[in-house]
C-alpha positions as CSV (number, residue, x, y, z in Angstrom):
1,X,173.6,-28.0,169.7
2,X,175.8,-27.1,166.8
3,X,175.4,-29.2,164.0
4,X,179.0,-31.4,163.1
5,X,180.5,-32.7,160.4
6,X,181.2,-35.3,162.8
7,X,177.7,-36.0,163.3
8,X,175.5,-38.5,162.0
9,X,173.3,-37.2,159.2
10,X,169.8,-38.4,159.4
11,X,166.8,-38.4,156.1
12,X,163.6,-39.6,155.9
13,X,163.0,-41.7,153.5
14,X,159.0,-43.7,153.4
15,X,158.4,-42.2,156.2
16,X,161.4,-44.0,158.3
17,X,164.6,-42.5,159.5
18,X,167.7,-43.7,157.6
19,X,171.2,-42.9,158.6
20,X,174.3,-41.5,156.4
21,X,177.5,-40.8,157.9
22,X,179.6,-38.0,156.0
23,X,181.6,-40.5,154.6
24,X,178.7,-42.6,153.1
25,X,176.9,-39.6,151.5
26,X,180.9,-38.7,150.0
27,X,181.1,-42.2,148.9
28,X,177.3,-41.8,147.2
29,X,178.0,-38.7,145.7
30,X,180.9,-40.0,144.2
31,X,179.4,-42.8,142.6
32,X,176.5,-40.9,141.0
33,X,179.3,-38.6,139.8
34,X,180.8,-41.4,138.0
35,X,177.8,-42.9,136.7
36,X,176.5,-39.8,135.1
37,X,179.5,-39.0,133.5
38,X,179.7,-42.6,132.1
39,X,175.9,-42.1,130.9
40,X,176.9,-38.4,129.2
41,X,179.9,-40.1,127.1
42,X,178.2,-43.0,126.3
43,X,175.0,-41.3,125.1
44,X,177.1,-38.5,123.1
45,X,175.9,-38.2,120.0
46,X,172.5,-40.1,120.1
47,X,170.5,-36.4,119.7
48,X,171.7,-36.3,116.1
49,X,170.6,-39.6,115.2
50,X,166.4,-39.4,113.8
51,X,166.0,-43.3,114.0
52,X,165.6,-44.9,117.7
53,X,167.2,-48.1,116.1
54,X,170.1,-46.3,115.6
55,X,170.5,-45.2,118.8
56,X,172.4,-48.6,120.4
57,X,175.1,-48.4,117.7
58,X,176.1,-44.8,118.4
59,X,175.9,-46.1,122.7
60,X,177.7,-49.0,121.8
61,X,180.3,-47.3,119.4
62,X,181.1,-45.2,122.6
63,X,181.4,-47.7,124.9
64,X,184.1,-49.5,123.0
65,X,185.6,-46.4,122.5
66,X,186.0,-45.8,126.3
67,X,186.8,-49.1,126.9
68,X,189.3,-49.1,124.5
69,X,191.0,-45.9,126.2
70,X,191.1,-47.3,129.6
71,X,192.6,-50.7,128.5
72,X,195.1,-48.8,126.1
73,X,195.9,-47.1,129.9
74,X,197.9,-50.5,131.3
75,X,200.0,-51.1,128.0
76,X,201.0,-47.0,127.8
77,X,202.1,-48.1,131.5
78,X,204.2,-50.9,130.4
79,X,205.4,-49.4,127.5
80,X,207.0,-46.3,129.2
81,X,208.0,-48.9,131.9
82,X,210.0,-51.1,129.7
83,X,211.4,-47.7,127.3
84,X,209.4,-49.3,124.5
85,X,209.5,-46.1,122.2
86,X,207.9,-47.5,119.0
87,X,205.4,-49.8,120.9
88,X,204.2,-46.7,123.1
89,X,203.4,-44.6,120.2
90,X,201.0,-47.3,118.6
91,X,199.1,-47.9,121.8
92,X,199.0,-43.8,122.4
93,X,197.6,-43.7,118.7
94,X,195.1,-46.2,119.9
95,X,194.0,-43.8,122.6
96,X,193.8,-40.9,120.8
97,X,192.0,-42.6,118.4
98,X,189.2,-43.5,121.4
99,X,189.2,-39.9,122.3
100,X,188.7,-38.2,119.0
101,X,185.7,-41.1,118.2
102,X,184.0,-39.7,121.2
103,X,185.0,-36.3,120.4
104,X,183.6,-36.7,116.7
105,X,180.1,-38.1,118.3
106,X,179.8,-35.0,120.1
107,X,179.7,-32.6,117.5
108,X,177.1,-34.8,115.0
109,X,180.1,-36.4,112.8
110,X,178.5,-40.1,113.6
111,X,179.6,-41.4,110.3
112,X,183.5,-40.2,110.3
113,X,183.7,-41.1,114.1
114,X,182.5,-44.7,113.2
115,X,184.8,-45.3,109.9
116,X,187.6,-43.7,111.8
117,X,187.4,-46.5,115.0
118,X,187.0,-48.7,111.8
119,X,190.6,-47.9,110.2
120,X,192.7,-46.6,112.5
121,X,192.0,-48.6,115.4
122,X,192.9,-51.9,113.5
123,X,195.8,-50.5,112.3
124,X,196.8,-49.2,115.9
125,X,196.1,-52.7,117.0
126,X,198.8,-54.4,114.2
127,X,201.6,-52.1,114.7
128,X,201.2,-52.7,118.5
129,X,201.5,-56.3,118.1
130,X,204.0,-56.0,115.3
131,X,206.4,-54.5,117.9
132,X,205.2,-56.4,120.7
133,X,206.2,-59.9,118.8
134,X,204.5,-63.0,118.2
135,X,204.4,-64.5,121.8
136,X,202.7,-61.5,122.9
137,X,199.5,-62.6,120.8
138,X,198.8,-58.6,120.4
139,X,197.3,-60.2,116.7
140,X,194.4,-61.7,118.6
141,X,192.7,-58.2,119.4
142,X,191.8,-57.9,115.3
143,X,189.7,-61.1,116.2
144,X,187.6,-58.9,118.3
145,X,187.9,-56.1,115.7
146,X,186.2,-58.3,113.3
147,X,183.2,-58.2,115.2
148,X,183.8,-54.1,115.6
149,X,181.7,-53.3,112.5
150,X,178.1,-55.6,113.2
151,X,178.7,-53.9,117.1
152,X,178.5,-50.1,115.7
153,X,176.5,-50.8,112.6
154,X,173.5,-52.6,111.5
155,X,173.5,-55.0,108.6
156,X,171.8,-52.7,106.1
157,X,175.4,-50.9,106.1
158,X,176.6,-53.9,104.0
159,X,179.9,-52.1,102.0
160,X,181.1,-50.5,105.5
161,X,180.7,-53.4,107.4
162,X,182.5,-55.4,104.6
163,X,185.0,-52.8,104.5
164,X,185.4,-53.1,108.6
165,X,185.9,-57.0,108.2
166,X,188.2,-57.2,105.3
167,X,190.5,-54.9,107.2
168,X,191.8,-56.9,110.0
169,X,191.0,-60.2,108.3
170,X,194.4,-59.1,106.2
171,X,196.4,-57.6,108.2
172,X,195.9,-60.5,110.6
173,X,197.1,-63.0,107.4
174,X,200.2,-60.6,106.6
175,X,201.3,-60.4,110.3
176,X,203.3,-63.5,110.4
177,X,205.4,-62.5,107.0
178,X,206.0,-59.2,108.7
179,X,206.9,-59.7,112.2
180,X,210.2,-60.8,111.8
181,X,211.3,-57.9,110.5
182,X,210.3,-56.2,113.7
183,X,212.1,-58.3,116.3
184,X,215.2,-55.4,116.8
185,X,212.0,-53.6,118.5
186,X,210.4,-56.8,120.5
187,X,210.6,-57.1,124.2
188,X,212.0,-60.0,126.1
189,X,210.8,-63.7,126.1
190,X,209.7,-62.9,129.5
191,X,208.0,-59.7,129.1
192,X,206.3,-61.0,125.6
193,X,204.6,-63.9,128.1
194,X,203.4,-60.9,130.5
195,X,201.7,-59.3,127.8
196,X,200.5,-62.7,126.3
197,X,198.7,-63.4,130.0
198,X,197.6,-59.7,130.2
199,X,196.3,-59.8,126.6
200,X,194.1,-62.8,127.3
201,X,192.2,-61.5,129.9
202,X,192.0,-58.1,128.1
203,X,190.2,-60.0,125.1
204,X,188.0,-62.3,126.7
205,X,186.9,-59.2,129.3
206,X,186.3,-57.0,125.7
207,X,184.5,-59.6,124.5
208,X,182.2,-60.3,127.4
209,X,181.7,-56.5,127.6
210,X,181.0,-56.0,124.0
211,X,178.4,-58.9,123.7
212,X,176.7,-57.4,126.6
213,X,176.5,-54.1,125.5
214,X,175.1,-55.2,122.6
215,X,172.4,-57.7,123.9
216,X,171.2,-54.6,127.1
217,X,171.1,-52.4,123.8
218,X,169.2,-54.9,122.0
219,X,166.8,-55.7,124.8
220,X,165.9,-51.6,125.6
221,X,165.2,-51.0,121.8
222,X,162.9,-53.6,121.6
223,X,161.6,-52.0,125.3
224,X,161.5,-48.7,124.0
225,X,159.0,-50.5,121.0
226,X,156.6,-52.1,122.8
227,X,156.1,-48.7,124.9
228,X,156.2,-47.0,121.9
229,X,153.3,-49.6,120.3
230,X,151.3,-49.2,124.0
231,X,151.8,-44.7,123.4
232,X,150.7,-45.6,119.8
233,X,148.0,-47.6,121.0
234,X,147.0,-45.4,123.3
235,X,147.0,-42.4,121.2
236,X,144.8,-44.1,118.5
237,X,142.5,-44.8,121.4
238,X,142.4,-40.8,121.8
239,X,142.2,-40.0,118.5
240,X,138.9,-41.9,117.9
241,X,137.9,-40.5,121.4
242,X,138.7,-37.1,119.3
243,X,137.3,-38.0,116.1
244,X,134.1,-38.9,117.9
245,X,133.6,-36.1,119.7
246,X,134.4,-34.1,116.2
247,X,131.5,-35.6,115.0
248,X,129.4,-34.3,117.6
249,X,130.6,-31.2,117.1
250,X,129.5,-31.3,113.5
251,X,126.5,-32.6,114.3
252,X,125.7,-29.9,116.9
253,X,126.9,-27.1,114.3
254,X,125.0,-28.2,111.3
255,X,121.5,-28.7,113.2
256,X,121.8,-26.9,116.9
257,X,123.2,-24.0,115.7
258,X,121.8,-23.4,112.5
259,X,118.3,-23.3,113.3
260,X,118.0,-20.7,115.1
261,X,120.4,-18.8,112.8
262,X,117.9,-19.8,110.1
263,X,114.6,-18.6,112.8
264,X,116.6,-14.9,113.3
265,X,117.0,-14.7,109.3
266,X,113.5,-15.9,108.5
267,X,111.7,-13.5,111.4
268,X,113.6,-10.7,110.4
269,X,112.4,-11.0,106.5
270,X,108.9,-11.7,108.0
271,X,109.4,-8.5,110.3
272,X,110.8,-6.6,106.8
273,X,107.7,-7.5,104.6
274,X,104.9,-7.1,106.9
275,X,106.3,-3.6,108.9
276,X,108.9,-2.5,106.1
277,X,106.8,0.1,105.2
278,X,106.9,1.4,108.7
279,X,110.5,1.4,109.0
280,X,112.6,4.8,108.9
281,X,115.9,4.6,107.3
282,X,117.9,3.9,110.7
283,X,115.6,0.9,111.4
284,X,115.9,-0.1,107.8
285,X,119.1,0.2,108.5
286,X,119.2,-2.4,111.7
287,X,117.3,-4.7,109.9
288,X,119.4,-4.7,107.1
289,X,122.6,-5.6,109.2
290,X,120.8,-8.2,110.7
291,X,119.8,-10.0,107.8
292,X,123.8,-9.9,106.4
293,X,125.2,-11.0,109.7
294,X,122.5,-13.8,110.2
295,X,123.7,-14.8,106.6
296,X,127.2,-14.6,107.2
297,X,126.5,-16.7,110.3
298,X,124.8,-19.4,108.3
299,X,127.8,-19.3,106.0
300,X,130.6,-19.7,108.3
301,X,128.6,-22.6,109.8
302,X,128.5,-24.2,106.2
303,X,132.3,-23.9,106.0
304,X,133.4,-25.1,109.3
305,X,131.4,-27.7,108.7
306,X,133.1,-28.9,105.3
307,X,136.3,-28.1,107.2
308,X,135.4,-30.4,110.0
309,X,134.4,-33.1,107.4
310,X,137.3,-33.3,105.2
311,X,138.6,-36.9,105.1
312,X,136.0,-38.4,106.8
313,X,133.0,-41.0,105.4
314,X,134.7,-40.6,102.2
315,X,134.1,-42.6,99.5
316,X,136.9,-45.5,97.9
317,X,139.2,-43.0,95.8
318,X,138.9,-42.7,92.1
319,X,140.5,-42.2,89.1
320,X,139.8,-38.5,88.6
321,X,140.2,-36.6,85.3
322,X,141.4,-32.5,86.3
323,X,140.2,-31.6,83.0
324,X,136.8,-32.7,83.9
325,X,136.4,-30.7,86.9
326,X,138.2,-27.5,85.2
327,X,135.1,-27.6,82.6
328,X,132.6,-28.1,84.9
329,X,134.1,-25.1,87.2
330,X,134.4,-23.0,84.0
331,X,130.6,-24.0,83.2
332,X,129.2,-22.7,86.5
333,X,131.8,-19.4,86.7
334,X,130.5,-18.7,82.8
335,X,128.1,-15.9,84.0
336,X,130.9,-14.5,86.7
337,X,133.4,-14.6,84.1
338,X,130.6,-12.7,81.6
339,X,130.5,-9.9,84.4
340,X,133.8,-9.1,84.9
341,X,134.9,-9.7,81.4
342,X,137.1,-12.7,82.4
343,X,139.2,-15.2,81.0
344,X,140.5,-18.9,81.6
345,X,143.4,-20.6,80.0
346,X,144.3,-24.2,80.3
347,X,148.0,-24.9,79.5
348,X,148.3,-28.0,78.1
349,X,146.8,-31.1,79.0
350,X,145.5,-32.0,82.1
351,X,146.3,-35.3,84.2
352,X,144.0,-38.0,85.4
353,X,144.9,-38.8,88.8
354,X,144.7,-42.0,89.7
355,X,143.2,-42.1,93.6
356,X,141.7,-39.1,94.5
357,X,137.9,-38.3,94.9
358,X,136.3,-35.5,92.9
359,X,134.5,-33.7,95.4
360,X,137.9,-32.9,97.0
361,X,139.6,-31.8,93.8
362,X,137.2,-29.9,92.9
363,X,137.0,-27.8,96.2
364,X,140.5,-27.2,95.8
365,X,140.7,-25.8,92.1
366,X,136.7,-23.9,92.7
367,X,138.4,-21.8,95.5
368,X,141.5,-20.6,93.9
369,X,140.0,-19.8,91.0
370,X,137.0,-18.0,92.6
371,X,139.5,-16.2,94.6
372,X,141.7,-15.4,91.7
373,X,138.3,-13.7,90.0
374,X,136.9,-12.4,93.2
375,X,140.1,-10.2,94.6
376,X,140.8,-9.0,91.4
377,X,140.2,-5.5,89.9
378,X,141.9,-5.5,86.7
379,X,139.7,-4.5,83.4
380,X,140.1,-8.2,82.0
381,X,140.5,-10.9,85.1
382,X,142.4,-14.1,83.9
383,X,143.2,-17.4,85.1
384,X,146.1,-19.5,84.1
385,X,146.2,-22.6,85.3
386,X,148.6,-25.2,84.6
387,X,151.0,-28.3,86.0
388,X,153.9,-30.0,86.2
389,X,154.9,-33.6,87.6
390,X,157.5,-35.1,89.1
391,X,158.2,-38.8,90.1
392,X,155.9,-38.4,93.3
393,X,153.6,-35.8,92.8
394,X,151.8,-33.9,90.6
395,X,152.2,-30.0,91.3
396,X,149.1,-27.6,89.6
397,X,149.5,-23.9,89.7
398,X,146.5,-21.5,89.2
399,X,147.9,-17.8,88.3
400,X,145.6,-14.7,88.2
401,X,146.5,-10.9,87.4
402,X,144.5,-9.8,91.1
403,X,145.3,-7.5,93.7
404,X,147.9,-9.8,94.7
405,X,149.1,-11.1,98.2
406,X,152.5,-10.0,100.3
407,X,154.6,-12.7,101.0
408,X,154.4,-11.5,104.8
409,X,151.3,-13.7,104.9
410,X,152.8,-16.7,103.6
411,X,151.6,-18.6,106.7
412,X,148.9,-17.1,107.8
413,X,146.8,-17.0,104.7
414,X,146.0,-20.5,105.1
415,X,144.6,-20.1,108.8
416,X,140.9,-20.7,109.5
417,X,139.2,-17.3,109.6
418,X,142.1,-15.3,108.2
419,X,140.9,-12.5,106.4
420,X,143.4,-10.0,104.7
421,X,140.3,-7.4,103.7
422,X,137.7,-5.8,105.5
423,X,134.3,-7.9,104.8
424,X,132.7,-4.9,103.1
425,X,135.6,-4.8,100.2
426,X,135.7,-8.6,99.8
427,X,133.1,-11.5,100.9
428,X,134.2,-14.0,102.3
429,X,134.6,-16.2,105.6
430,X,138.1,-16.6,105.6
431,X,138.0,-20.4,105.6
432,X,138.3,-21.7,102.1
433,X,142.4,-21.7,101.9
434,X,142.5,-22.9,105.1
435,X,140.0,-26.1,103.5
436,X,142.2,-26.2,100.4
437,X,145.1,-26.8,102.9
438,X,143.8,-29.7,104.3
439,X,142.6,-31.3,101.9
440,X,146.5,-30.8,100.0
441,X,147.8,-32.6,103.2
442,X,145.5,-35.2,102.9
443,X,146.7,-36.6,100.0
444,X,150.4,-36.1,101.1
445,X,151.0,-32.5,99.4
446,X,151.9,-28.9,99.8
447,X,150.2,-26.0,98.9
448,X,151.9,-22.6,98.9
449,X,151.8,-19.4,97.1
450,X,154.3,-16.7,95.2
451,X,152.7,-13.2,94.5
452,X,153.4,-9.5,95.2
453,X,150.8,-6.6,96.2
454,X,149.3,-5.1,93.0
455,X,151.1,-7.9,90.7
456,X,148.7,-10.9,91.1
457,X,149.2,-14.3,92.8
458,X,150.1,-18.0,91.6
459,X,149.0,-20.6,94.1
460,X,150.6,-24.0,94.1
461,X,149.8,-27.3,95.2
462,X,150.7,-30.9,95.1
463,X,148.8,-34.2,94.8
464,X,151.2,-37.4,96.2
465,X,151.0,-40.1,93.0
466,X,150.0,-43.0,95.2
């Protein structure tokens, strides 16, 4: 048999058969139709807002704004109705005004959609009841906008909320000496009642909306918390689950993996001293490669391991005196710099930062300036180092005159393992940046770098003043 559109429509649904007509499934179609469109106006805007707290205001600034549209509907009706020229163009104000807060959301202007409902929908409100008259009680709707500015903003916004009070609290005081020189425009005793009985339920229906909006926006943020608290919960959970099994990792890497990296170095040596003699150049040659890469094994185990470590079973900060750790750097670099005819210059006085922990510092400043004396091939290597402060952080620079790095490595210069050189022009594991980086973002910094090829290299970082 043909299928109808006369005939019954059937879907399963846990695991019974339920039955739609046409009609129905119209009917629900429909209504989801409507519902998501009311959803999509009254969430526009929330993606530009960063704080969930502020999320209800931008909701609820919408949902007045729609509501105020429809309502403003029913008095453009009456107003074209009853030829009331002036009238009509106040309450058509009042609904463009709706439309271009909504339209203002959409594109990211929360703050000028917001301080325009403020304004201009108060004074849409008095000129409507200006020309309505005084049995009308078209005043009564700056009651309600009185309580506009706490709906749409929260009490740290103290000036603009005094600002959206003030406004209708005067023009609501000045509407009795004014409205008499508007009755040439006011409608008839009878029609003034109409609106007076139409007003009243408009207001009391605004308010009831308004207060509910506020208290089911009220009620989800605080929903949204708790979950939030349970995810955070839950994630710190993981992240000692992670930080545990980090531990094990370390553990495994300094004493699993490092003995027999130590056996291969140590029987190879053994193998070189008692058979060396034996050797021809090609096995010489085998042996020697062995020894290096068992060595640079060892030493990419060491670093991964300080990687792994930074931040953890630290000691209480300290008070920590940069010029301190500069001497003691220069002190064991004194032979390298003797080699490679080098210099060090300290600008100015060091700072003594006040939480920190020495080992850390030390790391930081013993890498860059071992780099800035290792990748260098000038005739006189030098190191300037110096810094700078600011209200929340201090900022050190260490500047040498090396072979210097292209900015097209900006990133990944501070990746684990990064290497720029082939291992036979430069030593190196390719780690220590990537350790100075963490340790920079461990006490709430930034490290970054400025340099050219051939024209030497000035790294920066910053130390958070806690």
């Amino acid at each position: 048999m043909t299928p109808s559109l006369y005939h019954d429509t059937f879907e399963i649904h846990a695991g019974q058969f339920s039955k739609k007509t046409p009609t129905s499934i119209k009917k629900a179609s429909l209504m989801e139709l409507i519902v998501s469109g009311y959803l999509s106006i009254q969430n526009l805007g929330t993606e530009y807002v960063d704080k969930k707290n502020q999320v209800k205001y931008i909701q609820i600034s919408n949902f007045i704004a729609m509501t105020s549209f429809i309502s403003s509907i029913f008095y453009i009706g009456l107003a074209l109705i009853w030829a009331k020229v002036y009238w009509f163009l106040c309450v058509d104000s009042l609904c463009v005004t709706s439309v271009a807060v909504l339209t203002l959301n959409k594109f990211g202007r929360i703050n000028a959609s917001r301080i325009l409902f403020l304004i201009a929908t108060n004074f849409s409100l008095y000129f409507a009841a200006l020309f309505t008259g005084p049995l009308a009680g078209g005043e009564n709707f700056l009651l309600i906008s009185v309580m506009l500015p706490f709906l749409i903003y929260d009490l740290q916004s103290k000036a603009i909320i005094a600002m959206g009070v003030s406004i209708p609290i005067v023009l609501m005081f000045s509407f009795h000496f004014i409205v008499p020189y508007f009755a040439v425009y006011h409608p008839s005793v009878p029609q003034q009642l109409i609106l007076q009985k139409m007003g009243a339920f408009m207001e009391i229906s605004l308010v009831i909306a308004a207060v509910y909006q506020f208290v089911y926006h009220s009620r989800e943020t605080e929903r949204n918390l708790e979950i939030s608290n349970v995810q955070m919960t839950s994630q710190t959970e993981e992240l000692k689950r992670s930080n545990g099994d980090l531990e094990q990792f370390a553990y495994v890497i300094s004493h699993d993996l490092k003995t027999p990296v130590r056996n291969i170095s140590c029987f190879m040596k053994l193998l070189s001293n008692k058979h060396g003699g034996t050797f021809n150049a090609e096995a010489r040659e085998f042996v020697d490669f062995s020894l290096a890469g068992a060595k640079r094994m060892e030493r990419l185990i060491d670093d991964v391991l300080a990687y792994s470590r930074i931040g953890r079973n630290l000691s209480s900060p300290t008070p920590v005196n940069v010029a301190d750790v500069i001497n003691t750097i220069r002190i064991e670099q004194q032979d390298k710099l003797k080699v490679v005819n080098g210099i060090m210059n300290i600008a100015g006085e060091l700072p003594v930062i006040k939480s920190v922990h020495s080992s850390l510092m030390y790391h930081i400043l013993q890498n860059l300036i071992r780099n800035g004396l290792k990748f260098n091939r000038s005739a006189n290597p030098t190191i300037n180092i110096s810094y700078t402060e600011t209200e929340s952080h201090y900022k050190f620079s260490v500047q040498d005159n090396g072979i210097g790095i292209s900015q097209d490595y900006a990133v990944q210069v501070f990746q684990m393992f990064k290497r720029l050189h082939n291992e036979n022009e430069y030593d190196g594991t390719g780690i220590g940046l990537a350790i100075c980086k963490k340790i920079v973002e461990l006490y709430h910094g930034e490290i970054w770098y400025e340099g050219q090829e051939g024209k030497g290299t000035t790294f920066h970082f910053t130390i958070r003043k806690f």
